[in-house]
C-alpha positions, 0 to 999 in steps of 0.5 A: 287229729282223728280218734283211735277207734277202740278195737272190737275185742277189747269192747268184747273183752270189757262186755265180757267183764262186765257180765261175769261181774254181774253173774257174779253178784246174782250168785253172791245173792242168790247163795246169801238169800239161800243162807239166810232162808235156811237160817230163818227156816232152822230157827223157825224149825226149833222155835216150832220144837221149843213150843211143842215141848213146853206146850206139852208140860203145860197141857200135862200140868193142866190135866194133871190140875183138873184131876186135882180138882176132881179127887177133890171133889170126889173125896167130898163125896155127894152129887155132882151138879153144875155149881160145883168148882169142878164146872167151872170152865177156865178163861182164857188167861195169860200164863205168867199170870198163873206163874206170878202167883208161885213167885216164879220169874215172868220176863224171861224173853226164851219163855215169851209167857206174855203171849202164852194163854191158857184156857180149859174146862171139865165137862160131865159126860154122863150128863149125855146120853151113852150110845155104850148103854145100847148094848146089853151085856148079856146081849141085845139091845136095851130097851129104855137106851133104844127109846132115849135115842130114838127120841133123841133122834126124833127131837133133832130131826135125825134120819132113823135109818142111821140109829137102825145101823148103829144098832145093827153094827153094835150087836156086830161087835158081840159075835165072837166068831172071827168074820171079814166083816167083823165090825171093831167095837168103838173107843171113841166118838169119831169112830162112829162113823165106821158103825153107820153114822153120817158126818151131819149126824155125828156132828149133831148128836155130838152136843148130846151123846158119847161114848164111853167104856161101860154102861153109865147112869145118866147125871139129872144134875148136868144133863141138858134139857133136850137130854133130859126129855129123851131120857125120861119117858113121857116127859115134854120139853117144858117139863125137862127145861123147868127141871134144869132151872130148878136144878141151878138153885136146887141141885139133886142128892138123891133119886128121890129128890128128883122123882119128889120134883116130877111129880107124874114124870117121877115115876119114869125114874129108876136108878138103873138109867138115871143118877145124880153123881158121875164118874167119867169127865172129860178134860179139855186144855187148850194153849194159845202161843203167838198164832198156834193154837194146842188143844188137848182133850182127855177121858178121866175115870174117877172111882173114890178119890182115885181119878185115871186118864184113859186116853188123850188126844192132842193137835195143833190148830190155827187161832180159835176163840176162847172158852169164854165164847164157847161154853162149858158143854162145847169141848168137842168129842174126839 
């Protein structure tokens, strides 16, 4: 007895079956896969949010600390020289640490504090040369700051042509009369660039100068050796390194402590470019959470024991090593 053969439309109505079925699980997982994306990407978006905001009262108590420490330092009155607390830069640290010593609860899972780190430090920067000094108030270029940079310049191989444009531009920024091509007078570092100096340049010098609001003295007890030697006339690069080494043990009160100690070369100093105390410092705070890196530097003006912040400037950066690689005088200019 022979099979019934199966009729073609019931073998079609079946494939038929069968490839919706299949449609129909490719759009349950499509639309499952889609659900969960959005649910990851949505807790993603507010873990982002929840970081953002702690990381911001975290980097504010920080700053607020250091000018603790610099009010501080400032009602003590004196010099200011490297040995000073003041200089001591931050170590990368655990946050909970700085919480277990206030008694506060560290195993919170919603502040995750165990991969939260915390590191800073406070940088003198009228240990740098001020490219504010170029200019003088009553107009033109000052003499003894023009010498300093183009010693500077000199010492690290830097193109003159550039320090010739900074100058030109910073005169620029004296005229009073409303031109197109009026130059704005620089607030920070980065501006510079608009004012004649190269990438390479800025790059550079930014170990060595900056910019600050007004005219500053220069600080004989944190300005770095090769500093030094640009800033006092005829003084060599042993002379500045031996003055610096000195200094570590010895730290300047006054003029006359550094004028006695150079001998020859103390003649050159004069309380109109060089001093032994500092008002402007900059703060930099950096926080370490899971794989983002928050850094904040800040400008602070400290008269008496009043300490100010003038500005701050904030980003967020992929993992970078702690200040215990990089140094107190790395902080980088803004």
């Amino acid at each position: 007895m022979s099979r019934r053969a199966t009729p073609p439309c019931a073998t079609a109505q079946r494939g038929a079956a069968l490839l919706a079925a299949m449609l129909t699980v490719t759009l349950v997982a499509t639309l499952a896969a889609a659900a969960a994306w959005q649910q990851w990407r949505e807790i993603e978006v507010e873990r982002s949010e929840r970081v953002r905001v702690q990381a911001s009262w975290l980097l504010t108590g920080a700053l607020d600390w250091s000018r603790l420490i610099l009010r501080e330092d400032g009602l003590n009155g004196g010099p200011d020289y490297l040995s000073e607390p003041w200089a001591v830069p931050l170590q990368e640290s655990k946050l909970s640490s700085f919480l277990a010593g206030n008694n506060q609860p560290v195993s919170d899972p919603s502040q995750d504090l165990e991969n939260a780190f915390l590191s800073g430090a406070i940088t003198d920067q009228q240990g740098l040369l001020n490219v504010t000094n170029l200019l003088l108030s009553s107009g033109g270029i000052n003499p003894s700051a023009h010498q300093a940079f183009v010693k500077l310049f000199g010492i690290l191989g830097l193109p003159a042509q550039e320090l010739s444009s900074l100058e030109q531009n910073l005169l620029n920024t004296q005229t009073s009369s409303p031109s197109p091509n009026a130059v704005i007078a620089p607030q920070r570092w980065a501006e510079l660039i608009n004012l004649g100096l190269g990438p390479n340049t800025l790059n550079v010098l930014s170990d060595y100068a900056t910019i600050l609001p007004t005219t500053t003295t220069l600080n004989l007890n944190t300005a770095p050796a090769l500093v030094i030697q640009a800033a006092i006339p005829g003084i060599d690069l042993a002379s500045a390194q031996n003055l610096v080494n000195h200094r570590t043990t010895s730290p300047f009160y006054n003029l006359s402590d550094a004028q006695k100690w150079l001998g020859n070369f103390g003649t050159a100093i004069n309380s109109t470019d060089h001093g032994v105390s500092s008002q402007y410092f900059q703060v930099l705070g950096r926080l370490r959470w899971d794989n983002t890196v928050i850094q904040e530097t800040s400008l602070v003006w400290r008269s008496g024991s009043s300490v100010s912040t003038l500005w701050r400037v904030r980003g967020s950066q992929g993992p970078s090593p702690s200040l215990s690689t990089i140094g107190p005088f790395s902080a980088p200019h803004s």
